[in-house]
N, C-alpha and C positions, 0 to 999 in steps of 0.2 A: 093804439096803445095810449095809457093816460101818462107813461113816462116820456117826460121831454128829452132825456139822453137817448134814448131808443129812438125814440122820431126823429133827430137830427143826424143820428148817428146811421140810420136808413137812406131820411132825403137826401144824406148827402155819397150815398152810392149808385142812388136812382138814375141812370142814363138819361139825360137830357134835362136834368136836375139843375143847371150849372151854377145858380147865384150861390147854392151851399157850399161852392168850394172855395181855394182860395183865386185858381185861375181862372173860375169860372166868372166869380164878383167883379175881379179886375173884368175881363170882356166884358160882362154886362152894361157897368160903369162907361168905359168905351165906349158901347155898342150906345149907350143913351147922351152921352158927350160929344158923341161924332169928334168934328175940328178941333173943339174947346176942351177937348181928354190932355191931362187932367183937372179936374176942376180944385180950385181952391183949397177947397175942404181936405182932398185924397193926396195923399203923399205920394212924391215918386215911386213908381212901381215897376219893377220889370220882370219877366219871367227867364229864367234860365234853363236850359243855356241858348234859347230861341234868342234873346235880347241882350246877350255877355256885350256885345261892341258897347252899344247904346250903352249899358249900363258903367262900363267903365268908363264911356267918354262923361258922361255925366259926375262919376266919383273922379273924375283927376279936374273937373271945372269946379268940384267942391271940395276944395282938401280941408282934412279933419271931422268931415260927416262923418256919423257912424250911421250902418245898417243895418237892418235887422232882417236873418235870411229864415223861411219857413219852408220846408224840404214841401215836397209834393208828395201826397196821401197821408202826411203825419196826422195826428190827433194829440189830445191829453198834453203839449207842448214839447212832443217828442222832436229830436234835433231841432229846433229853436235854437240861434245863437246870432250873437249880433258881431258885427263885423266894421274895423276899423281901415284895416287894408285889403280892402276888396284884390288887390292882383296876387294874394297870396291865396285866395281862397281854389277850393280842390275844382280844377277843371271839370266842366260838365255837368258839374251837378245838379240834379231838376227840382229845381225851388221857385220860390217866389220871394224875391228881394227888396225891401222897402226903404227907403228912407227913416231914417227914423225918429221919433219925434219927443225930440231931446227934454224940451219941458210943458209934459204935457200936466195935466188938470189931475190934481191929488186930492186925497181923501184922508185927511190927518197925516198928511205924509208921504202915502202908499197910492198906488196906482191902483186903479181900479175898471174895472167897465161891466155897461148895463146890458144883461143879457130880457130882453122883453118877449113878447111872442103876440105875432099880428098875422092874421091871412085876410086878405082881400077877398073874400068869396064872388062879389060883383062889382063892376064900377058904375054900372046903370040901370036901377039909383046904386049910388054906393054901399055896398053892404060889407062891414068890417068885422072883424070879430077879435078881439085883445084878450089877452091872457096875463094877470099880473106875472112877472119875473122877477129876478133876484140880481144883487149885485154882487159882482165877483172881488176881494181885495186882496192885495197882497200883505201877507204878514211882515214884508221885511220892509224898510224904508227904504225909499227911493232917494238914488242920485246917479245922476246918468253917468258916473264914471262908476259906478259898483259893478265888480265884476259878478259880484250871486245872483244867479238867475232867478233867483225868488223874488228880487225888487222889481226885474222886469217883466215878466208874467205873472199873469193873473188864474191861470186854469188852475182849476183845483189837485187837479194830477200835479202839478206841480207843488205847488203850495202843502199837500201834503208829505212834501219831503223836508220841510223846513224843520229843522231843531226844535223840538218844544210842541209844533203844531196841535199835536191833544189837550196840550194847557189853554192853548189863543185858536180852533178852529172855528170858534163861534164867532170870531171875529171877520175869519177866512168871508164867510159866503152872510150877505146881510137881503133883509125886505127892502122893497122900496119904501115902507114907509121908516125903516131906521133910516136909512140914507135922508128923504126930507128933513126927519127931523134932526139930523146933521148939519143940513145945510140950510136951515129954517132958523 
């Protein structure tokens, strides 16, 4: 299919698929970090309720982190919510937990992220193939203590519930090349 929602929203049912999900990345990431998991880059991560100990002994060595928890099989930013007192949260629940990362890289403000699309078809000789992508923004401004979840997600499922969004969606979803020439 030429639609990139349909292709991700397949790959990532495909059995054996794993990097598309979100438990799956976390392993992957793992599984290529071995000892040195997590690397720098990757925020704390853990999976629930396989990793609840780990994870609280980690929120009570870090008081006043907040988390951000993403349920398992959700899409579109569905149960998304971020969390300040992890021992209050519903026993059991099967998510994936993260750290979360208070002041991240804005775009006039608003969070954003670059969704791209790359497949490796061979690595000898390397044969790549790129697809331009689009960047995702949030219409609301960011500050990490805002409780509307429009500041902190980017999916457009989301975003389209924000007050007004028919006046500002052209804002919502940008090319890479407005983004350059933003930060150009």
């Amino acid at each position: 299919t030429s639609n990139p929602w349909v292709l991700t929203s397949l790959l990532n049912r495909v059995a054996g698929w794993r990097l598309f999900t979100k438990t799956g990345f976390q392993d992957t990431v793992r599984d290529i970090c071995g000892p040195a998991y997590p690397p720098r880059w990757y925020p704390l991560t853990y999976r629930l309720p396989e990793d609840e100990k780990e994870f609280l002994l980690a929120a009570d060595r870090r008081p006043g982190t907040q988390w951000i928890c993403k349920p398992g099989g959700g899409s579109c930013g569905r149960g998304i919510f971020l969390v300040t007192d992890p021992r209050r949260m519903e026993p059991q629940i099967r998510a994936v937990v993260q750290e979360y990362i208070a002041q991240p890289l804005l775009l006039q403000g608003c969070k954003f992220d670059l969704r791209m699309y790359v497949t490796v078809a061979r690595v000898a000789p390397l044969l790549v193939y790129y697809r331009n992508g689009y960047v995702r923004r949030s219409l609301a401004p960011y500050s990490p203590d805002a409780e509307d979840v429009h500041a902190h997600l980017t999916n457009a499922a989301v975003q389209k519930k924000v007050p007004g969004y028919e006046a500002h969606k052209e804002s919502s979803i940008w090319t890479p090349a407005q983004l350059e020439h933003c930060l150009v």
